[in-house]
C-alpha positions in Angstrom: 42.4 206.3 236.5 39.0 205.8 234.1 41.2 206.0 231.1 43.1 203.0 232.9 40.1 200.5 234.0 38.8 201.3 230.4 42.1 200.0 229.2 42.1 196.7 231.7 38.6 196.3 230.9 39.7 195.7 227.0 42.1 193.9 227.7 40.4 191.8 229.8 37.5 191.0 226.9 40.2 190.7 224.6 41.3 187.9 226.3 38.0 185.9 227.3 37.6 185.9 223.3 40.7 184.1 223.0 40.1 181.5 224.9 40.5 181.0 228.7 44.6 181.8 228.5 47.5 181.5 230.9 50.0 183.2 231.0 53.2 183.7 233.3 55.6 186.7 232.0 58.8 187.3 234.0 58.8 191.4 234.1 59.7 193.7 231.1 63.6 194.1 231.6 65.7 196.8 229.2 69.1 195.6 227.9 72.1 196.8 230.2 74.1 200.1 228.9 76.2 202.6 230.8 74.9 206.1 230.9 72.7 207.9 228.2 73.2 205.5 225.9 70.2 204.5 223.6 70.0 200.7 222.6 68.3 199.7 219.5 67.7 196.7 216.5 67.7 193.2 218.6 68.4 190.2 217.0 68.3 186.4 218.5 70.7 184.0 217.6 72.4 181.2 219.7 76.2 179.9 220.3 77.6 176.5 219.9 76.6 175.7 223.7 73.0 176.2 222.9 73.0 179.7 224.8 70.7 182.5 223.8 72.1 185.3 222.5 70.9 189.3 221.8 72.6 191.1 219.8 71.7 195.1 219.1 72.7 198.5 218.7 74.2 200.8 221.2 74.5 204.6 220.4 76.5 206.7 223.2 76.2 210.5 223.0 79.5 211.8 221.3 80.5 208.0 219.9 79.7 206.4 216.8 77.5 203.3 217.0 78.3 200.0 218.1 77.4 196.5 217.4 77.1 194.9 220.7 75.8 191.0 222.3 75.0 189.8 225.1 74.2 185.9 226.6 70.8 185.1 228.5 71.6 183.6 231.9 69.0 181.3 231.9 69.1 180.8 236.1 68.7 184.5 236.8 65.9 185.2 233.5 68.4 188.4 232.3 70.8 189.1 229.8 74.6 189.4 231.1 76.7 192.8 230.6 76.6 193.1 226.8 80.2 192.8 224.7 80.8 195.3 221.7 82.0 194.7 218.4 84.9 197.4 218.3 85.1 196.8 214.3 81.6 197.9 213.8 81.5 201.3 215.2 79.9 203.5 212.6 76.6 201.0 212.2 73.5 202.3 210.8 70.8 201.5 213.4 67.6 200.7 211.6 64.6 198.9 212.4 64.4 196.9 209.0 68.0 196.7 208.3 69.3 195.8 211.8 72.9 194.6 212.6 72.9 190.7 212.9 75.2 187.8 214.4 75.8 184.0 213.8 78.1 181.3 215.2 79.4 178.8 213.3 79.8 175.0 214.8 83.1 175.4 215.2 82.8 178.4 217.4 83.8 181.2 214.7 81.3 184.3 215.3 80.6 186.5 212.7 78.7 189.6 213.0 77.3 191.9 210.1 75.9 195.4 210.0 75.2 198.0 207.1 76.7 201.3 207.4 75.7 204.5 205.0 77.2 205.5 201.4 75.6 208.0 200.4 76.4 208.9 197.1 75.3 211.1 193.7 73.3 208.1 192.6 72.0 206.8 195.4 71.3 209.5 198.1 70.2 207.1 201.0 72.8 204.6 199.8 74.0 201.8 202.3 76.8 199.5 202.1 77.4 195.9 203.9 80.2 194.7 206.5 81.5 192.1 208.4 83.7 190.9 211.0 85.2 187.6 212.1 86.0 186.7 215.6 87.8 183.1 215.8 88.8 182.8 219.7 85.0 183.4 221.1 84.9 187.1 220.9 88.5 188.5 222.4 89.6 189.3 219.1 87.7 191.0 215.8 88.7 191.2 212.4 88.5 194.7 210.5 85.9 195.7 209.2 85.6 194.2 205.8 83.6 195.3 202.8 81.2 192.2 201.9 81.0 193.2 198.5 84.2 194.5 196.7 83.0 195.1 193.4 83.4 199.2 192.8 80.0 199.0 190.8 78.3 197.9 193.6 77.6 201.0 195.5 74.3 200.1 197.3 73.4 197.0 199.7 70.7 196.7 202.5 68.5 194.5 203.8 70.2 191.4 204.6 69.6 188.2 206.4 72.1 185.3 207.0 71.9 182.0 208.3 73.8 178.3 209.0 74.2 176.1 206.1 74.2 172.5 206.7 78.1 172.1 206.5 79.1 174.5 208.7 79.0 177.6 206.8 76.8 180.8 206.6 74.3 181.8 203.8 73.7 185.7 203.1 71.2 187.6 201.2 70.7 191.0 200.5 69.5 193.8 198.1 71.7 194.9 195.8 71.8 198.4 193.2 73.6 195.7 190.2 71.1 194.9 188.4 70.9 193.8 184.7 67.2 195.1 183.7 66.3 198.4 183.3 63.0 197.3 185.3 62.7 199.0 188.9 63.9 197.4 191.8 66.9 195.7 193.2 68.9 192.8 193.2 68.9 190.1 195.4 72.4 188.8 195.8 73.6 185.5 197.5 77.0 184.4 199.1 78.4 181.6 201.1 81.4 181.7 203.6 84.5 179.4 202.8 86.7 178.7 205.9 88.2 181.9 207.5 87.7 183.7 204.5 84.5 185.2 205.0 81.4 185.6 202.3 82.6 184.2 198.5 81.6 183.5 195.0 78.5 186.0 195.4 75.7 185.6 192.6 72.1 187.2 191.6 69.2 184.9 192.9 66.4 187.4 192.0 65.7 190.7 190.2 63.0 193.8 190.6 62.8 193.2 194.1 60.9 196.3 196.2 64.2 198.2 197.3 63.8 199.0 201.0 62.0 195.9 203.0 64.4 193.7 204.7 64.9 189.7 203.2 64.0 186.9 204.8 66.7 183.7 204.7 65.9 180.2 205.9 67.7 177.0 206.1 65.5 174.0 206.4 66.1 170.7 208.3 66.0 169.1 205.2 68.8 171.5 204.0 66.9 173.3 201.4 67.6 177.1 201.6 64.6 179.3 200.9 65.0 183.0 200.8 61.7 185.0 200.9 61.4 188.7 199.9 58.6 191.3 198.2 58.7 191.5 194.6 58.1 194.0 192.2 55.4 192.0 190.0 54.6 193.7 186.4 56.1 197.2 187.5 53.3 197.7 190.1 52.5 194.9 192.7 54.6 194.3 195.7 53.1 190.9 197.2 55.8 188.4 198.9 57.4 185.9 196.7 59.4 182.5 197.9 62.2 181.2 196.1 64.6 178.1 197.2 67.5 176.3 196.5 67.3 172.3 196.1 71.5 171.7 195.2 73.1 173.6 198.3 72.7 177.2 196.4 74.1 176.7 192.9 70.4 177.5 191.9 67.4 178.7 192.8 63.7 178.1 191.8 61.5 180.9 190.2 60.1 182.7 192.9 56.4 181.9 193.6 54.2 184.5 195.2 53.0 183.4 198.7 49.5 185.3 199.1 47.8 186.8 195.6 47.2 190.0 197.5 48.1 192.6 194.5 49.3 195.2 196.1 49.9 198.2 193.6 52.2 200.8 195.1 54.1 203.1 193.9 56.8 203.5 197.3 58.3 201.4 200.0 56.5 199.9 203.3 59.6 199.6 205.1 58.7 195.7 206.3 59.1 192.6 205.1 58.3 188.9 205.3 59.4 186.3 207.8 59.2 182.3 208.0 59.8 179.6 209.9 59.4 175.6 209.5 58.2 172.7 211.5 56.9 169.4 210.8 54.2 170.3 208.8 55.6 172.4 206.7 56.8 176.4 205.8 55.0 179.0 207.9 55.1 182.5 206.8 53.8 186.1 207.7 53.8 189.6 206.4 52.0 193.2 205.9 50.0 194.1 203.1 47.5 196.6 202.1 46.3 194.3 199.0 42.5 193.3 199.5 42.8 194.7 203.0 45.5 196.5 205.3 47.5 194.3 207.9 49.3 191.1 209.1 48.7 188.1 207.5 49.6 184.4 207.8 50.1 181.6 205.4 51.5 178.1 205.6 52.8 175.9 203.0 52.6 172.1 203.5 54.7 171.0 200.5 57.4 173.5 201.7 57.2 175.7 198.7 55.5 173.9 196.1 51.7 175.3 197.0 50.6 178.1 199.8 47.1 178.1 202.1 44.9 180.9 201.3 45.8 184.2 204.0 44.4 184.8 207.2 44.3 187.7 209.2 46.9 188.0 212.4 45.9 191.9 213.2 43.5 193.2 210.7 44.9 196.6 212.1 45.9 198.4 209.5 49.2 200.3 211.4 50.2 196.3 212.1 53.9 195.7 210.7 57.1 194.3 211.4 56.1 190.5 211.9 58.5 188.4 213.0 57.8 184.1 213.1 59.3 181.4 214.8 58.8 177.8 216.4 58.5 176.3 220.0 58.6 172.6 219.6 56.0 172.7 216.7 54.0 175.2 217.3 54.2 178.5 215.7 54.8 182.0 217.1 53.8 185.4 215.6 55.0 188.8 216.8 54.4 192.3 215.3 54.3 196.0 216.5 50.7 198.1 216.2 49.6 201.2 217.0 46.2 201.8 218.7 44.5 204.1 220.3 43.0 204.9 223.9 40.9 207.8 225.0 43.0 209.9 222.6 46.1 208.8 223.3 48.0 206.6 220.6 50.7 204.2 221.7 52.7 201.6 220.1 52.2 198.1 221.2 53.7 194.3 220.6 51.7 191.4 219.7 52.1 187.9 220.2 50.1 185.2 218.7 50.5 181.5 219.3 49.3 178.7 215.8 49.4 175.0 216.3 51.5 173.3 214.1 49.0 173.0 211.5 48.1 177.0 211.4 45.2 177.0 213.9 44.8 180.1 215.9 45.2 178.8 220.0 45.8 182.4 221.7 46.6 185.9 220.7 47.8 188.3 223.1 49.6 192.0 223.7 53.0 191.3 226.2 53.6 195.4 226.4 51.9 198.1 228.1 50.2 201.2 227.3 53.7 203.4 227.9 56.1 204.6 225.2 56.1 203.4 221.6 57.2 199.5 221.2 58.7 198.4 217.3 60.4 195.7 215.3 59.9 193.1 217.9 61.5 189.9 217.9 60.7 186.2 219.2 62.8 182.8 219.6 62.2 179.6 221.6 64.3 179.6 225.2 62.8 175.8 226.0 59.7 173.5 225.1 57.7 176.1 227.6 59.0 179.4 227.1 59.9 182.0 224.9 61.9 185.1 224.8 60.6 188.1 223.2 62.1 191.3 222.6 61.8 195.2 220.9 62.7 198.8 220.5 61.2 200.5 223.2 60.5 204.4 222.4 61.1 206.6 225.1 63.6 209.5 226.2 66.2 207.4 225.8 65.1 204.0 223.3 66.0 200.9 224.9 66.3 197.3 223.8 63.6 195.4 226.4 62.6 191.8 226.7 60.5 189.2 228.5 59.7 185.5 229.0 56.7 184.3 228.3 55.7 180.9 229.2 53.0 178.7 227.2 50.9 176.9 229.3 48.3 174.1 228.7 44.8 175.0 228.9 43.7 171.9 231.3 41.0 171.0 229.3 42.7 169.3 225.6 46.3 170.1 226.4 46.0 173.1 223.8 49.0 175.4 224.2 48.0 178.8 225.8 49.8 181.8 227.1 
């Protein structure tokens, strides 16, 4: 009982540093799933209708792994009884490399997952699919291979997203390289049609092998791709390259943050960004001229980049994930810390005004199990759905609202 008033307590002052916050969170909910089935790897996207939609990763004792979804009833505050992807049993479920899915205007979904290959030259070797469903989910294409080139024996790390015509975008790492530097390969491709993912091409080279990619569409149609870069053989700092001509080319990547990171291994997390009217917004981990989350913005959307600044100077604080509500910016990221003894895994949420200004920062998880790779996307101009992996006997995929409120004093947004 001390242990817990200890805990209120500091969350309490936590919070009176931040600002005199409100906020109203609907309870933590866990994703629906029929008997001891674990749930894993969330991922927001939306349909043509404007509905929210989860997608994730269900493994059943005994079965392979699925790719399922589910749609947020908006009325009752819960996701609906979740759909699988029959074509994607066999899914790798992993935090940085997690299955995604994307609907096209004209209602096509397409869903994408890794799976392992291992192989003599590449032990923990992965390999990318996809499937295509064209009458709103009854029916899915097999699985197909999204690169067929035999030399081509690892992809990971991928991130897709809607082009401007109607199409999707994809990224990923890639083993094909054509330097003898370390690294991989960032490959990018385009869907044409019912065809699925075409005319493939190298955007990048040396990139830091196992951190997932970060792809972005603009409003003004640009498509920027971020990713961490293998700079000189030793530093892995975040780079941002972008395509100005619908992706026939792409600029020379330009680090985001100078942080000079020399490592000789993988973190395991990488960058994430979002846009709004006053430009790119970007976050990451480091452990260049100091260990944690950091934030940058770039007003010119590319051109130049705001010096960092801390979002969790703790140094166990990964996974960030970024997104909008209206114009404001929203941070997310996984910690551990550490109470009487006891170390748990928690989610933070921070909330930046348009222009970058810290307004609130808060933890929306309690002290309970081990929450990672958490996830956050706008539901409305007030609220916002976040979700994670939650550790446990059985991991689950759990979720909340959380709704910004003004502070009554100069209409600053506050949780």
């Amino acid at each position: 009982m001390k242990n817990k008033l200890l805990l209120v307590f500091a969350m309490l002052l936590f919070s009176l540093q931040n600002g005199n916050s409100q906020i109203t969170e609907t309870e933590t909910k866990s994703i629906y799933s029929e008997g001891e089935a674990t749930t894993v790897c969330p991922f927001f996207t939306s349909d043509t209708k404007g509905r929210m939609m989860l997608s994730f990763g269900k493994e059943t004792k005994g079965k392979e792994a699925v790719l399922c979804y589910s749609f947020f009833n908006s009325t009752e505050k819960k996701f609906e009884i979740p759909v699988e992807v029959p074509s994607s049993r066999g899914v790798e479920l992993h935090g940085e490399n997690v299955p995604k899915m994307i609907v096209k205007p004209n209602g096509e979904m397409i869903a994408v997952w890794g799976i392992d290959n291992p192989t003599p030259k590449k032990k923990y070797g992965g390999l990318v699919q996809y499937s295509q469903s064209f009458d709103a989910g009854k029916s899915w294409t097999p699985a197909t291979q999204l690169v067929k080139d035999t030399t081509g024996i690892d992809q990971r790390y991928f991130d897709i997203d809607l082009l401007p015509n109607g199409e999707v975008a994809i990224i990923w790492l890639d083993n094909r390289s054509k330097t003898d530097l370390d690294g991989s390969t960032l490959y990018y491709a385009e869907t044409k049609g019912k065809s699925g993912f075409q005319n493939e091409k190298p955007i990048g080279e040396t990139t830091c092998q196992c951190c997932r990619t970060d792809l972005y569409v603009g409003k003004n149609g640009v498509i920027y791709a971020a990713y961490r870069d293998i700079i000189n053989e030793e530093i892995r700092d975040m780079v941002l390259t972008y395509s100005l001509d619908n992706g026939k080319t792409f600029s020379v990547p330009k680090r985001i943050s100078p942080d000079d990171w020399k490592i000789n291994g993988c973190p395991h997390t990488g960058p994430t960004m979002t846009q709004n009217t006053s430009g790119l917004h970007f976050a990451w981990f480091t452990m260049g001229g100091g260990a944690g989350v950091f934030y940058a913005n770039s007003s010119d959307n590319g051109i130049r980049f705001s010096q960092r600044e801390s979002v969790s100077d703790n140094p166990s604080a990964k996974h960030p994930q970024i997104a909008t509500l209206t114009n404001d910016v929203l941070i997310v990221w996984d910690e551990t810390t550490e109470v009487d003894g006891n170390y748990f895994n928690r989610i933070g949420l921070q909330l930046r005004s348009q222009n970058g200004k810290v307004l609130d920062t808060k933890f929306v998880t309690s002290t309970e199990g081990s929450a990672t790779f958490p996830i956050v996307k706008a539901l409305n101009e007030k609220e916002v759905l976040v979700a994670w992996s939650q550790g446990g006997k059985e991991e689950k995929v759990c979720y909340k609202v959380v709704r910004i409120e003004s502070d009554g004093k100069n209409n600053s947004p506050k949780f």
